[in-house]
Residue frames as qw, qx, qy, qz and C-alpha x, y, z in Angstrom:
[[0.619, -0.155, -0.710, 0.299, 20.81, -41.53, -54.31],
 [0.319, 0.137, -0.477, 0.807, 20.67, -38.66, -52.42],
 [0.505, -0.104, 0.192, -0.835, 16.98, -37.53, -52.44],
 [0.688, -0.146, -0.705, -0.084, 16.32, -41.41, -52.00],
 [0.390, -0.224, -0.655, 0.607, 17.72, -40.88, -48.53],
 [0.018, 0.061, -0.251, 0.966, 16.30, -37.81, -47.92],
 [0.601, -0.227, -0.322, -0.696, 12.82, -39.14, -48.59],
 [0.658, -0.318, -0.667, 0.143, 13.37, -42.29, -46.19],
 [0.624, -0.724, -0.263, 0.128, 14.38, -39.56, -43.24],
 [0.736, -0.118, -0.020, 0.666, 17.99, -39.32, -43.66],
 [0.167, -0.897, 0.021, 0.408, 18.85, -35.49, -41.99],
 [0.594, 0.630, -0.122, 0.484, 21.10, -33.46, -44.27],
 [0.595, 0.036, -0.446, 0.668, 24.39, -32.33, -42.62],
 [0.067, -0.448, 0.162, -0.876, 23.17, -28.60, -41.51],
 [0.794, -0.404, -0.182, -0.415, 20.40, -30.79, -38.95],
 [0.913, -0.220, -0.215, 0.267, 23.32, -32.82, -37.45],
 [0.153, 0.400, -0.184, 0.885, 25.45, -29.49, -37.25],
 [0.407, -0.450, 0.198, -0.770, 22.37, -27.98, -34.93],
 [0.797, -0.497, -0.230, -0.255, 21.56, -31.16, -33.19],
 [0.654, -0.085, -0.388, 0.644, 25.11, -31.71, -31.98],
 [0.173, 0.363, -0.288, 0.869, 25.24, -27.96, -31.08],
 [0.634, -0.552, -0.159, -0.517, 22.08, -28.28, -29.43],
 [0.938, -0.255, -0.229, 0.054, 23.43, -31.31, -27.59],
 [0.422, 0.300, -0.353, 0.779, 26.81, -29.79, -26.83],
 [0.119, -0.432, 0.204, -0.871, 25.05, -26.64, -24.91],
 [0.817, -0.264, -0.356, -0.367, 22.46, -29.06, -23.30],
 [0.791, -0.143, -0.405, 0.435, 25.43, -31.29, -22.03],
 [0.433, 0.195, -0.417, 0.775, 27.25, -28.29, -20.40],
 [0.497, -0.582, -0.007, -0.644, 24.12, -27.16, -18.69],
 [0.878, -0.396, -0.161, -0.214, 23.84, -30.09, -16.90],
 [0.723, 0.225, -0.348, 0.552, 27.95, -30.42, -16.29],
 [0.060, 0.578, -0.181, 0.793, 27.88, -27.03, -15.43],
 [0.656, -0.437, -0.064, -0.612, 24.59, -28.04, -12.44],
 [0.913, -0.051, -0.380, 0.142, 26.64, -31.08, -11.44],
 [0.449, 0.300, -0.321, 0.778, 30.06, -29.28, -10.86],
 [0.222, -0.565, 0.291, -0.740, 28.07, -26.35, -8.83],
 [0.729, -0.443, -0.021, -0.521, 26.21, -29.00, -6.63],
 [0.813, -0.178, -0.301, 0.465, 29.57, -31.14, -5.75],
 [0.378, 0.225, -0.389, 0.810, 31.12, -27.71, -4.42],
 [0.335, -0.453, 0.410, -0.718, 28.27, -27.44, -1.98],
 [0.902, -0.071, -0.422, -0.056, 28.33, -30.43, -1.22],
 [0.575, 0.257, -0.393, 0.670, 32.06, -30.01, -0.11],
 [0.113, 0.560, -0.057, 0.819, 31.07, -27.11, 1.44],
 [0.782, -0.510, 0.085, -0.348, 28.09, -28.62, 4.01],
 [0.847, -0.108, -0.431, 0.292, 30.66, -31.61, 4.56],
 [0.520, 0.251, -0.317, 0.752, 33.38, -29.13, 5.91],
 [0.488, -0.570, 0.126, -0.649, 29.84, -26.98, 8.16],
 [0.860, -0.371, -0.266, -0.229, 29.28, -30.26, 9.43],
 [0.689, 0.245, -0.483, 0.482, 32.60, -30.82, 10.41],
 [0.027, 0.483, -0.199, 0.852, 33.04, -27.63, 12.18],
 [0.671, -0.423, -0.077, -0.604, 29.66, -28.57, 14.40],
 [0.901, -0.196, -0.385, 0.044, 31.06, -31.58, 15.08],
 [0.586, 0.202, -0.488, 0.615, 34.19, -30.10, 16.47],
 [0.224, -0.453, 0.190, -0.842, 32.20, -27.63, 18.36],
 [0.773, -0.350, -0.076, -0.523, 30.39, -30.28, 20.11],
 [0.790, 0.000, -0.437, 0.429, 33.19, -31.98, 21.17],
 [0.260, 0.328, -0.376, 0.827, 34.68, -29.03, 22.63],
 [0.393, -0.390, 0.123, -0.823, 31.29, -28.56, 24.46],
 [0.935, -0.267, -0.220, -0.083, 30.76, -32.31, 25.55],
 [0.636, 0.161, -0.526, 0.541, 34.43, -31.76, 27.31],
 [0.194, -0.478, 0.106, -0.850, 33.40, -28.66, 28.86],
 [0.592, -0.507, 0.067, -0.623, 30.73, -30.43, 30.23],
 [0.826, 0.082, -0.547, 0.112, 32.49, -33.41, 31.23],
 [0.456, 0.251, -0.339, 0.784, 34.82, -31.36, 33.39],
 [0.412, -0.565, -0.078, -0.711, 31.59, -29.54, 35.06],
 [0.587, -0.391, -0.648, 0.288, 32.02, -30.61, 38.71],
 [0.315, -0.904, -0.177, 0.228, 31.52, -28.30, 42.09],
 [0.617, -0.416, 0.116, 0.658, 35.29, -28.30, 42.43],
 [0.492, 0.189, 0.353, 0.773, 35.84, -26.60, 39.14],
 [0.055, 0.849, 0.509, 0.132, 33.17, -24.05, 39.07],
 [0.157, -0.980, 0.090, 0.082, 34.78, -21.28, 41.15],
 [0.733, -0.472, 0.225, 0.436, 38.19, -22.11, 40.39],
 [0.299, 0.829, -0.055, -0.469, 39.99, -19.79, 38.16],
 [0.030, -0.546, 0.709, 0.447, 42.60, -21.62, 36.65],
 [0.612, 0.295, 0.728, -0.087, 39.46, -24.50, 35.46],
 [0.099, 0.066, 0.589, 0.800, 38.90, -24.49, 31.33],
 [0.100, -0.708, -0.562, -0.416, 35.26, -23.06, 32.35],
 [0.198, -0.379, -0.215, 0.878, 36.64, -20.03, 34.25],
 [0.347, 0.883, 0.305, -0.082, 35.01, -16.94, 32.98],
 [0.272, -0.509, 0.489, 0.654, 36.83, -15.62, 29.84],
 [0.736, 0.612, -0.160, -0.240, 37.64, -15.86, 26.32],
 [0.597, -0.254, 0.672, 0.357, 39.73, -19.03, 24.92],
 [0.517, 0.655, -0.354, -0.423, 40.83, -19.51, 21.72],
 [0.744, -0.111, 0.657, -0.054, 41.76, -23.39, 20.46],
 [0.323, 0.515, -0.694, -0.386, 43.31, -24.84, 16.98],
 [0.526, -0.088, 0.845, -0.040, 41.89, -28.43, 16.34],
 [0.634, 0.258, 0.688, 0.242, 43.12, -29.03, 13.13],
 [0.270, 0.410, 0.295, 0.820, 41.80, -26.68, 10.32],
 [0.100, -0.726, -0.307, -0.608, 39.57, -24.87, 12.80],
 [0.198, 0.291, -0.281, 0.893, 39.40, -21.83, 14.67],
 [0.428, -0.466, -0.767, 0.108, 37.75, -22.03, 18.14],
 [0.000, -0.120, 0.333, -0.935, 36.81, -18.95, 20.05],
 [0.390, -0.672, -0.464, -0.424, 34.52, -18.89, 23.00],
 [0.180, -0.339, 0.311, -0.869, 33.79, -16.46, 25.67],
 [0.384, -0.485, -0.774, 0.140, 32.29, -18.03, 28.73],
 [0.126, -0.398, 0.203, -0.886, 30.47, -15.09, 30.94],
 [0.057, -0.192, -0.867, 0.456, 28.46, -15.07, 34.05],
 [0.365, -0.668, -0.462, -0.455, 24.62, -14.67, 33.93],
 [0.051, -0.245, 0.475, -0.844, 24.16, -11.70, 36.21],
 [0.654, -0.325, 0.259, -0.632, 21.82, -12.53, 39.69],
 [0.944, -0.281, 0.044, -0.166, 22.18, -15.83, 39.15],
 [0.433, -0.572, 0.679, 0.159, 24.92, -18.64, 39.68],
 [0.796, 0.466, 0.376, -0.088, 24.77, -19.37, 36.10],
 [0.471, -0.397, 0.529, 0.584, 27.27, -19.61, 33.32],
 [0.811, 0.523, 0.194, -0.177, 26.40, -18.82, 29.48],
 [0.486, -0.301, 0.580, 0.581, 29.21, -20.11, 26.70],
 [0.476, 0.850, -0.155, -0.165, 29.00, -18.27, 23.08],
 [0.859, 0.061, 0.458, 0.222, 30.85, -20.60, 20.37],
 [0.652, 0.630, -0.180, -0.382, 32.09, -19.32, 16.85],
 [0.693, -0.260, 0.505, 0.443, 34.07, -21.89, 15.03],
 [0.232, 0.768, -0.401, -0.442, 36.18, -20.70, 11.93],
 [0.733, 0.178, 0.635, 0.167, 36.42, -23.24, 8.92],
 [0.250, -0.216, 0.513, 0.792, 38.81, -22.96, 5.87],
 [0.594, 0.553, 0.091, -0.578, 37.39, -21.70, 2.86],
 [0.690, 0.199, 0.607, 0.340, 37.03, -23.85, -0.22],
 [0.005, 0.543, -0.190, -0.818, 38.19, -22.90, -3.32]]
């Protein structure tokens, strides 16, 4: 009975041994390529974030941009360095004057948790 099957096709056991193993190592490539490309995923979600908060902080800025505030020291676009918490991230910018003119430049970094 047995070399009946084997003549219609029917694999002996040591072929279904190596195609599963084949198919095992196969499957965990592609797990493996899944798994890495949802943690950067995560990872741009949590840049974008960060940008976004930074552009808030810089569409207030400019909200607040009026004569009155310009020279006043005690305005949130004085010349300095602030630092700000909103939420998980860390804000830090340094506003300075552009020398000769009556000009203002602002330097951003924002700090964003690491994933693990």
């Amino acid at each position: 009975m047995l070399k009946n099957l084997q003549k219609e096709g029917f694999a002996s056991i040591v072929e279904v041994i190596v195609t599963a193993v084949i198919f095992v190592i196969a499957s965990f490539g592609i797990f493996a390529t899944i798994s890495n490309m949802r943690m950067h995923g995560a990872e741009s979600t949590v840049k974008l974030e960060a940008t976004y908060v930074g552009k808030g902080i810089i569409d207030q800025l400019m909200r607040e941009l009026t004569a009155n505030v310009w020279h006043s020291p005690t305005s949130n676009l004085a010349v300095g360095t602030y630092n700000r918490m909103e939420g998980n991230y860390m804000i830090n910018y340094v506003i300075s004057d552009v020398s000769g003119l009556n000009l203002r430049k602002l330097v951003m970094n924002v700090t964003f948790p690491d994933l693990l």
